[in-house]
C-alpha positions in Angstrom: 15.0 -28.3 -34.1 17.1 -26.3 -36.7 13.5 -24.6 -37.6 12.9 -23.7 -33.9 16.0 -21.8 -33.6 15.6 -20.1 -36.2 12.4 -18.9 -35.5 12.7 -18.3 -32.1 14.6 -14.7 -32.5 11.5 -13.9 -35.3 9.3 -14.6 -31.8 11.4 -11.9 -29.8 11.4 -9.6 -31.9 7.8 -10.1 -33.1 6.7 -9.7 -29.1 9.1 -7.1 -29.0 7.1 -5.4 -31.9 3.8 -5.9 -30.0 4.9 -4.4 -27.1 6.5 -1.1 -28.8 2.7 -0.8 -30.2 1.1 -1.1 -27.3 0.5 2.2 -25.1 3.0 2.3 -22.1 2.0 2.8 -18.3 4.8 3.6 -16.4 4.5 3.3 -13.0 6.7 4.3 -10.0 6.9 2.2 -7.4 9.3 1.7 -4.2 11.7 -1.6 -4.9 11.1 -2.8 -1.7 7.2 -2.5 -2.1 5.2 -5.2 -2.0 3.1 -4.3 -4.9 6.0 -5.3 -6.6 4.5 -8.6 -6.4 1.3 -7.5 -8.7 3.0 -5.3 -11.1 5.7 -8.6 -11.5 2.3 -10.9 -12.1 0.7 -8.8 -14.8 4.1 -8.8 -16.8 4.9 -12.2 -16.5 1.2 -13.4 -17.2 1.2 -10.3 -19.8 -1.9 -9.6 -18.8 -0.8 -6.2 -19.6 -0.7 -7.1 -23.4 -3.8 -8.5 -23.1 -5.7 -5.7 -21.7 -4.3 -3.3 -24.4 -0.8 -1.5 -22.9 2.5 -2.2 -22.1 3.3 -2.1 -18.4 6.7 -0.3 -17.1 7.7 -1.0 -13.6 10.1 2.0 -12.4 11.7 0.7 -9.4 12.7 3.7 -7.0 15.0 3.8 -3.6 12.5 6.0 -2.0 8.3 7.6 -1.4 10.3 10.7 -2.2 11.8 9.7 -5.7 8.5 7.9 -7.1 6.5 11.5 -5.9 8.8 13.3 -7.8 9.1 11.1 -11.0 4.9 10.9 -10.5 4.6 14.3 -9.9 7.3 16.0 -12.7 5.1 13.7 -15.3 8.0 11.5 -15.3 5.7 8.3 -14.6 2.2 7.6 -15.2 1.0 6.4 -12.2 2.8 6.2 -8.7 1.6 4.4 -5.4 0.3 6.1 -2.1 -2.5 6.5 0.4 -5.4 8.6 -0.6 -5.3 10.9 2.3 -2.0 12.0 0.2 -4.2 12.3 -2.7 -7.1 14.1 -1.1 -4.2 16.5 0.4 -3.1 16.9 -3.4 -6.4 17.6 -4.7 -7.2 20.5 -2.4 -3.6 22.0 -3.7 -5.5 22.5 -6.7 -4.5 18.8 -8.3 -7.3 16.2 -10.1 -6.0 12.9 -9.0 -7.7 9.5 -9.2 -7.2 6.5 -6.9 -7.2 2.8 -7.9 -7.6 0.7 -4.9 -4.6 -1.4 -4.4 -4.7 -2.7 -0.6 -6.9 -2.5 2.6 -4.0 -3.8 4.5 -3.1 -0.7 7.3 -0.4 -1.9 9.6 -0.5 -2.8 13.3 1.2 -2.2 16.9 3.4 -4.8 17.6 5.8 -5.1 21.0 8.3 -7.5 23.1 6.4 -10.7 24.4 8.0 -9.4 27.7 6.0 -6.1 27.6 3.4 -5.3 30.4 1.6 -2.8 27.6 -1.7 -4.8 27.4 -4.0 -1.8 25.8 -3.5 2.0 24.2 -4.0 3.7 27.8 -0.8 2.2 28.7 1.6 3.5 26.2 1.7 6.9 28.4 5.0 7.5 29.0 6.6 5.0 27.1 8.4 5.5 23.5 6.7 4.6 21.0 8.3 4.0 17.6 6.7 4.7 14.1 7.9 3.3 11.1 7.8 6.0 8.6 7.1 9.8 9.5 4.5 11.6 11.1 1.8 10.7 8.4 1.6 7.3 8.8 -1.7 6.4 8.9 -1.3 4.0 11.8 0.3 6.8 13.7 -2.7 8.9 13.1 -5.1 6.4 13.9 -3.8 5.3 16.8 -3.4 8.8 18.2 -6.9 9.3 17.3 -7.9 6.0 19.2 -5.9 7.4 22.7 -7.3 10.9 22.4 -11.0 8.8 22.6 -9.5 7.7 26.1 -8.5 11.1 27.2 -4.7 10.4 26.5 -2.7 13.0 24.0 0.2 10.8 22.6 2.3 13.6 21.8 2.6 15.0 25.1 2.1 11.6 27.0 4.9 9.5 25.4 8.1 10.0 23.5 7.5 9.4 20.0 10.6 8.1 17.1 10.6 7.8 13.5 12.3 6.3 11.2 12.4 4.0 8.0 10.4 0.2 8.9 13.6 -1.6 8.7 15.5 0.6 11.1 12.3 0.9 13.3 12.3 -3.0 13.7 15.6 -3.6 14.5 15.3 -0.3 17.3 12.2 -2.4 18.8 14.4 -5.6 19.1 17.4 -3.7 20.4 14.5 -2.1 23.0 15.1 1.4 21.8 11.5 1.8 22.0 8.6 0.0 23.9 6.5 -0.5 20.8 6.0 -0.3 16.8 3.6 1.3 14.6 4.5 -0.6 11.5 3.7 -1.6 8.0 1.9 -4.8 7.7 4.4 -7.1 6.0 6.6 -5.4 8.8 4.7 -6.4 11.7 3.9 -10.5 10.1 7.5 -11.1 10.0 7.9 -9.4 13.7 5.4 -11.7 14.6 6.9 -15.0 13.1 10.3 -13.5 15.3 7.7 -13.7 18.7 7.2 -10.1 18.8 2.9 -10.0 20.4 0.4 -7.3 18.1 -1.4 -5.2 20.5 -3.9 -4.9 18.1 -3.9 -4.3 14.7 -5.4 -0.9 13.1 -8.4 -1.8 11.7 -9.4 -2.6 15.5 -8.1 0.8 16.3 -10.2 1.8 13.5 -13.3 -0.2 14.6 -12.8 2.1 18.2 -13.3 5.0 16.4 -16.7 4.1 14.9 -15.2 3.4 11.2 -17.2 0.0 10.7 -16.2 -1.1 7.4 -12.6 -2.2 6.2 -11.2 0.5 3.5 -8.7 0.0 1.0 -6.0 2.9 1.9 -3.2 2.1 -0.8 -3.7 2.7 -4.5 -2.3 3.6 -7.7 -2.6 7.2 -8.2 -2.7 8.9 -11.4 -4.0 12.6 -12.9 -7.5 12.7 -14.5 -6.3 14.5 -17.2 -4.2 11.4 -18.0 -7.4 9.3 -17.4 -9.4 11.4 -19.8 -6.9 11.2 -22.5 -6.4 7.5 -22.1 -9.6 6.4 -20.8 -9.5 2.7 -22.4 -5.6 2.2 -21.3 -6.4 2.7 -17.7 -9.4 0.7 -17.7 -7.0 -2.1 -19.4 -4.9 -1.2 -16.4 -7.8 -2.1 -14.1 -8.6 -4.9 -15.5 -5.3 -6.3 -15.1 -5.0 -5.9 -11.5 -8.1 -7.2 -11.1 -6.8 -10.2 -12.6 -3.5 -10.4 -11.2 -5.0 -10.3 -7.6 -7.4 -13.4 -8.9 -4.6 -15.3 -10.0 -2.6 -14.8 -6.7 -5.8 -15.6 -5.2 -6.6 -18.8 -6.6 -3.7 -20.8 -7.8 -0.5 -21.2 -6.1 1.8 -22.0 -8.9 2.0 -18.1 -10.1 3.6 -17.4 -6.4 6.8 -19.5 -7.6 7.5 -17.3 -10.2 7.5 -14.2 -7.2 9.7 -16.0 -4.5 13.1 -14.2 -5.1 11.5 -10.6 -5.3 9.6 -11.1 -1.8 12.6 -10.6 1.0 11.5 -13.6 3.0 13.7 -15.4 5.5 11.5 -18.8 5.3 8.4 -20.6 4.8 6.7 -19.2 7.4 7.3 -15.8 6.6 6.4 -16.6 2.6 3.3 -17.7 3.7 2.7 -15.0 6.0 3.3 -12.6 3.3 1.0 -14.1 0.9 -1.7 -14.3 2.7 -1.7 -10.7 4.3 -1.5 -9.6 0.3 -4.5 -12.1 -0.8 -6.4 -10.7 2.8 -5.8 -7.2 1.7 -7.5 -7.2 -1.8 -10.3 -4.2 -1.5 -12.8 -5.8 -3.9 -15.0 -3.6 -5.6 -16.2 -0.3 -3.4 -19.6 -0.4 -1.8 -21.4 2.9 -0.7 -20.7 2.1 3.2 -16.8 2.1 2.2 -16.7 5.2 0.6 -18.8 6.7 3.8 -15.8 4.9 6.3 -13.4 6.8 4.1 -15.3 10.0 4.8 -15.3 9.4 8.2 -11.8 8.4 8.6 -10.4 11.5 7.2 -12.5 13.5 9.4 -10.9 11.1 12.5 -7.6 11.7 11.5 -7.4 15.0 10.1 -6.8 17.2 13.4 -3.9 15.1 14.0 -1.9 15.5 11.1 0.7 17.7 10.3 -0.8 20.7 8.8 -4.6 19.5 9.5 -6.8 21.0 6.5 -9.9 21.2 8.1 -11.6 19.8 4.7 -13.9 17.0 4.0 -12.9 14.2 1.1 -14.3 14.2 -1.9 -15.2 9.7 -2.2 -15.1 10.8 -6.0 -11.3 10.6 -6.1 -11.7 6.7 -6.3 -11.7 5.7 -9.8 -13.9 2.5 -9.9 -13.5 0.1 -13.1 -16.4 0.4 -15.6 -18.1 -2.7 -15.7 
């Protein structure tokens, strides 16, 4: 025993060592995020290590704060949608897009509402969670435009963050929720009824295959100069999301950093994660994405009148 404690601070520091060696990937990434739950695998796996870098999880309050530390340089790699990125690149920008998740969201409302499909939501107030980008938002406007129906002029539309945007839906401050995924599971567990979730409101519009729409995000030039640490960084993810995949015991390890209330909602949560791996990208993906940004372009913001480029997703070399 005597010789295990004294060798166990040459251990630290000897990982500690390793790990100062290793090239760093910082990422930025919101706290309450629930790719949180990777980024916490591949450290306590250390699949980072093992794939060649040293993973650094930079927890942020807000989308704003992990743009700007992404965007100053500050971080390595940040998370977001690629309609973001594509918006980026046309500014002039070379970013690259991992695929992290094909989960999108859905529309969730009271079991006591009479809304049974899209054409009823005119007049009524509809809440999105987030701002006037989300990409549930966007979709489902594109979906009611189909029908004849403008959404902007037709209903009354609120925004705010997806915790305050639940709790206005329970309080009946509005008559239904565009939300985040993980948002609209636990709504779901509470006996709140999904309308339908996006990727039928996707399927409407013609876009036949399910697209990964969340990814890490991170500048070429930093790919080019580090071409073998971010395909280490691939390779870990890849991993991680087998691991989560296949063996339950590696969940334990996640529990306190997931916000659940119970069971039911832990479970909910890990399975929407495990359903919302993207795989690897096949041609008809990359042709949905296309497609998809030209759906949902005309009803952004400040439309761009553009077509993507599919060669902003960074595949991992096989």
């Amino acid at each position: 025993m005597r010789i295990s404690l004294i060798l166990l601070p040459l251990l630290i520091i000897s990982r500690i060592s390793a790990a100062t060696d290793l090239p760093a990937i910082k990422v930025a990434v919101l706290a309450t995020g629930t790719v949180n739950w990777e980024l916490q695998h591949i450290k306590n796996r250390g699949l980072d290590h093992q794939n060649g870098f040293n993973l650094v999880i930079e927890k942020k309050a807000s989308l704003s704060a992990t743009r700007l530390a992404f965007m100053s340089n500050s971080s390595d790699m940040m998370v977001s949608d690629w309609l973001w990125v594509a918006d980026q690149n046309n500014l002039g920008n070379e970013f690259k897009f991992i695929p992290y998740s094909k989960q999108i969201g859905a529309i969730v409302h009271a079991n006591t509402s009479q809304i049974k499909s899209i054409t009823d939501l005119t007049g009524k107030t509809i809440g999105v969670a987030g701002g006037p980008m989300n990409k549930g938002w966007l979709l489902t406007q594109a979906a009611a435009a189909k029908k004849g129906i403008q959404l902007t002029e037709q209903a009354e539309v609120q925004f705010g963050a997806p915790p305050l945007m639940s709790q206005a839906l329970k309080r009946g401050q509005v008559d239904i929720l565009i939300t985040f995924w993980h948002y609209a599971e636990k709504l779901k567990l509470q006996g709140y009824v999904e309308l339908y979730s996006l990727s039928d409101a996707m399927k409407e519009l013609g876009l036949k295959s399910e697209i990964p729409l969340l990814g890490y995000v991170v500048n070429n030039q930093f790919v080019i100069g580090n071409n073998n640490v971010v395909q280490g960084f691939q390779r870990a993810i890849r991993q991680a999301k087998d691991d989560l995949k296949t063996n339950e015991q590696y969940w334990g390890a996640l529990r306190q950093s997931m916000r659940f209330h119970n069971e039911a909602e832990f479970t909910a949560l890990k399975s929407g994660y495990i359903d919302g791996d993207p795989g690897k990208i096949n041609q008809g993906q990359l042709d949905t994405v296309v497609n998809f940004y030209y759906a949902v372009d005309r009803y952004r913001t400040n439309p761009t009148g553009s077509s993507l480029d599919p060669g902003l997703f960074l595949e991992l070399s096989e």
